[in-house]
N, C-alpha and C positions, 0 to 999 in steps of 0.2 A: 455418428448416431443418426444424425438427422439423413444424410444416404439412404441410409438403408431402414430406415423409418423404425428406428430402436428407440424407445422410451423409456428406458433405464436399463443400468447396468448392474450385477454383481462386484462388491465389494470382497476382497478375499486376503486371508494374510498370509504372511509365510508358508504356512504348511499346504495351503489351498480349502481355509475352513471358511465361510460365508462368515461375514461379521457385520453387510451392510447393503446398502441398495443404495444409488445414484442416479438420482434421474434429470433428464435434460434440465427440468426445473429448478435445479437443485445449481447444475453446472452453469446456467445465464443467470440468475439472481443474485448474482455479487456484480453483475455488469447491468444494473439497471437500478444501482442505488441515485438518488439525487444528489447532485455535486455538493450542495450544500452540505447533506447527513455527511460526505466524504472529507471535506474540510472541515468540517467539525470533528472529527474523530481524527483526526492527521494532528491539528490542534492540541487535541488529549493525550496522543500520542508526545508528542512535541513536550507536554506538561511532564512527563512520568522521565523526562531525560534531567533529573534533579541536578549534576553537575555538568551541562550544558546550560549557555545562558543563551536561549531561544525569544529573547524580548525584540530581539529587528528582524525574526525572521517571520514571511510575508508567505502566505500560503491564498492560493488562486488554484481552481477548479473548474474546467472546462471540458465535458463530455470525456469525466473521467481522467483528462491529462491533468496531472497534477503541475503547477506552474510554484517553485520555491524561489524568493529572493529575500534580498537583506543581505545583512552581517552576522557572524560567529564568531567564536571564538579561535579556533584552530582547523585545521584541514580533516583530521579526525573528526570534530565537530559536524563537518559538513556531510563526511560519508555516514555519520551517525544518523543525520536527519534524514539524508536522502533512502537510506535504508528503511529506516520509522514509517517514512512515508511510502514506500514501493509498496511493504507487507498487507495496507490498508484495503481492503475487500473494494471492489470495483474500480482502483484504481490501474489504468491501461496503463499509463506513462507516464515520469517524472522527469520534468525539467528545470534541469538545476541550476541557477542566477546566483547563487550565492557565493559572496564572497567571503574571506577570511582573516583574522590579523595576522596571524602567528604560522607558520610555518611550522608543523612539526612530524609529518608523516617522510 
């Protein structure tokens, strides 16, 4: 977009009907949240994982890279969190330090 000096795009769905408009705007403002609003909602995220016990896991935010460490409970546990957290709007990169008890994947 930016090439070729386009400032938004047509949205369109299967059949080829207009449903939307996307503008550069639209496309950098989840890459311009503040780390903190991003651990905060990684956090909440973290919250709504009801049988995961997320109490030692450590969540750290640094121009967007997400940094996870602590303990879980199982190995599923962890792709759970790591997942939770990738989905989180401005988040670039998740790196994952966390260890696990149980083996069971």
């Amino acid at each position: 977009m930016d090439e070729y000096g386009v400032v938004c795009l047509p949205v369109v769905d299967d059949r080829g009907c207009l449903v939307g408009v996307v503008s550069r705007h639209d496309l950098v403002k989840v890459f311009l949240r503040p780390d903190e609003d991003i651990a905060d909602e990684i956090l909440e995220e973290l919250d709504h994982l009801a049988w995961v016990d997320t109490s030692h896991v450590e969540v750290a935010v640094k121009d967007g890279v997400v940094a996870l460490d602590g303990r879980t409970g199982t190995r599923t546990d962890v792709s759970l969190i790591n997942r939770r957290a990738a989905r989180v709007n401005g988040v670039v990169d998740v790196r994952d330090e966390l260890l696990w008890d149980e083996e069971d994947a």
